[in-house]
C-alpha positions in Angstrom: 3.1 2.1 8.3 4.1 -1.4 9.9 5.7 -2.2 6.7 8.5 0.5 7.6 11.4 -1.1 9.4 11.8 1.8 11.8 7.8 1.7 13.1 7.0 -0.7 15.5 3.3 0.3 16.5 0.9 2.3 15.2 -1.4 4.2 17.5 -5.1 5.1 15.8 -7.8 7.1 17.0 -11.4 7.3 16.0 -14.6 9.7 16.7 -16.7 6.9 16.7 -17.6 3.3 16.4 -17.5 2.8 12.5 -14.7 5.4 12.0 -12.9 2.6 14.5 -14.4 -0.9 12.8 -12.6 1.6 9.5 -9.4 2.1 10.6 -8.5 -1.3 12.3 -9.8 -2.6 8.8 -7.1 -0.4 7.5 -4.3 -2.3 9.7 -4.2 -5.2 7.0 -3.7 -3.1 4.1 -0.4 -4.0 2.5 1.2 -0.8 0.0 2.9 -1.6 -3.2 6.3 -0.3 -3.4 5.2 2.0 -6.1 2.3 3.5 -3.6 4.6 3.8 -0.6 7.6 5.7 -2.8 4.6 8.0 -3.9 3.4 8.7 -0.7 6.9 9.5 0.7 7.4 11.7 -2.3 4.2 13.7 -1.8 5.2 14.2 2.0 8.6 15.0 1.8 9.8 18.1 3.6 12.9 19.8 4.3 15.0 18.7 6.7 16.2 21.7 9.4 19.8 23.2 9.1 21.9 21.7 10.1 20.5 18.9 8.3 19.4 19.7 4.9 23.4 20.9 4.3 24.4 17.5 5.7 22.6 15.7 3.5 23.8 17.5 -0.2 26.8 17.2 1.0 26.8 13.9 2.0 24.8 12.9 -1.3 27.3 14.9 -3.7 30.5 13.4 -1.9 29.2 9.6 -2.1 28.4 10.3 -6.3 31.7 11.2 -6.9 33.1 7.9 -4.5 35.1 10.6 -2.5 32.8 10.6 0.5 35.5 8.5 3.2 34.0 8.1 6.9 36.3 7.8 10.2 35.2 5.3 12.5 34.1 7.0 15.7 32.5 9.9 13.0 30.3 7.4 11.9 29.0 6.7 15.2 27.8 9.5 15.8 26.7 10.7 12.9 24.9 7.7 11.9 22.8 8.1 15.6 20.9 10.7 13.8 20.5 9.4 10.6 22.8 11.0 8.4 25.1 8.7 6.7 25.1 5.2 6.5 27.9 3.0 7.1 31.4 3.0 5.0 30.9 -0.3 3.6 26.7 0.2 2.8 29.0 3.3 0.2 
């Protein structure tokens, strides 16, 4: 998880001593790229609406190079993770 840009901490738990010893062992693991794309394929989930219809839309407008973002639109839709910014298209 620390290898994620957006995650800054990670908070474990444990039922005991060795399930502790166990997971801070776990804190130096470091994923492949091949490994972590698997895991985020295995846990994808849907997005909510209004989300889910942003995101085709966005992704089928930036294929065809007609997707064009207005300045203060980017703001705020880039707060919640939508679209990234005009010149990263």
């Amino acid at each position: 998880m620390l290898q994620r840009p957006t995650v800054s901490s990670v908070i474990m738990g444990a039922r005991d001593e060795k399930q502790l010893r166990e997971n801070l062992a776990s804190a130096d693991w470091k994923l492949t790229a091949d490994l972590v794309a698997r895991l985020d394929a295995a846990s994808e989930s849907t997005p909510p609406y209004p989300y889910w219809h942003h995101r085709q839309f966005i992704e089928r407008m930036a294929g065809r190079g007609t997707l064009q973002i207005h300045r203060h639109q980017s703001r705020r839709v880039r707060a919640h993770g939508e679209i990234p910014d005009q010149e990263a298209l």
